[in-house]
C-alpha positions in Angstrom: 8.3 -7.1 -22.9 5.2 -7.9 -20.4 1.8 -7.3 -21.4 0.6 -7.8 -18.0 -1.3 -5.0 -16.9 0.0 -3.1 -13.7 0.2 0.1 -12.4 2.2 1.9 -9.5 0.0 3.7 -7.0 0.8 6.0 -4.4 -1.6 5.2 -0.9 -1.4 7.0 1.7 2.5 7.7 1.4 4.1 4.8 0.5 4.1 3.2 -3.3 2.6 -0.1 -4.7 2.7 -1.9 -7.5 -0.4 -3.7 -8.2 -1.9 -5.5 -10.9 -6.0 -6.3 -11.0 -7.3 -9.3 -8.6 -3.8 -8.8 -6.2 -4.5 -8.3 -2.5 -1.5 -5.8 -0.6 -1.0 -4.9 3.2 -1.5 -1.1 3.3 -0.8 1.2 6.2 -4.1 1.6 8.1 -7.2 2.9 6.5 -9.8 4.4 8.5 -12.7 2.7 6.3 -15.1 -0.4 6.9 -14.7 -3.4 5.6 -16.1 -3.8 2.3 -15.6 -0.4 1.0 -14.6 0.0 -2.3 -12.2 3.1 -2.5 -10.7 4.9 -5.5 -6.9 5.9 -5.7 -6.5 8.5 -8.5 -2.3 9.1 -7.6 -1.1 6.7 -10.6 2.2 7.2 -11.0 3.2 4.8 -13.8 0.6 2.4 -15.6 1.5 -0.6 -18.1 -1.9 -1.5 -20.1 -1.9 -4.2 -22.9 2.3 -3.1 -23.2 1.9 0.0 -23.5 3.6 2.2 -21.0 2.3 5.5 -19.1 4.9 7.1 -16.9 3.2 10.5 -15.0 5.0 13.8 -14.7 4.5 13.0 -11.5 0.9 11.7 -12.1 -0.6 9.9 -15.4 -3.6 12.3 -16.0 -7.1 10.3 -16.2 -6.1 7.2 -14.6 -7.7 5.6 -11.9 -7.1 2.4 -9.2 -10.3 1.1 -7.9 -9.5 -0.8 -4.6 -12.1 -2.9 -2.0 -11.0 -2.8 1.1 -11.2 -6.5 2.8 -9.9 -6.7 6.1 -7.8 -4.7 9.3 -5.4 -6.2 11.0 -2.3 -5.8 13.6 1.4 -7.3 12.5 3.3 -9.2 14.4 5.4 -7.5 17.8 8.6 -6.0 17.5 10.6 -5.5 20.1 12.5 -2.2 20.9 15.4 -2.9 23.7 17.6 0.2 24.8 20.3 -0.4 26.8 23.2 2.4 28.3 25.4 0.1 29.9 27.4 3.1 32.0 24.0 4.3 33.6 23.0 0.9 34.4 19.6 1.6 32.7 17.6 -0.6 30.4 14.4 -0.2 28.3 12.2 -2.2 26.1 9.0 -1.9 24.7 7.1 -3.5 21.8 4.9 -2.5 18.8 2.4 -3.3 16.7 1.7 -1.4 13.3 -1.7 -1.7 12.6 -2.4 -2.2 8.5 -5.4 -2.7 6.4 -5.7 -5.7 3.4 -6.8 -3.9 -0.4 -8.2 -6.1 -2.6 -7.1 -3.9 -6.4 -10.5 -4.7 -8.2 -9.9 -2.1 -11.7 -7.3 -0.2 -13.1 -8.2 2.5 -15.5 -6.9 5.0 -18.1 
């Protein structure tokens, strides 16, 4: 068994696992750059080999997070195309997402 400590986190929606000093691609936070933001919805935690598993949320635990940078992914490209009305669409996207740098994990 591991003894690497890691938890899985719940941000804004969609869940992480992250371990301290790991940077991960978020959805967007609306938050300056250098910010340091606290994530209290731990859903599972694995300290020193021992493991926490929340009913849905371990109770006391914490993920301490900086936030260092924003940025746009690459384009994707959406083509429609109804061949019997002669019709054609395409348009592009770009999700926006912010980089978390996971500075503690507690509890």
């Amino acid at each position: 068994m591991s003894s690497k400590n890691y938890a899985v986190v719940k941000i804004f929606g969609r869940q992480y696992k992250v371990s301290e000093g790991q940077k991960i691609k978020a959805n967007f936070i609306d938050a300056d750059v250098d910010t340091t933001m606290s994530f209290s919805e731990v859903l599972m935690m694995n300290k020193g080999g021992e493991l926490k598993i929340g009913e849905p949320q371990v109770n006391g635990a914490k993920v301490t997070a900086k936030v260092v940078a924003h940025g746009r992914e690459d384009k994707i490209l959406v083509f429609k195309y109804l061949r019997k009305n002669k019709s054609k669409k395409m348009h592009g996207h770009r999700q926006d997402f912010t980089t978390l740098a996971i500075t503690s994990i507690e509890g």
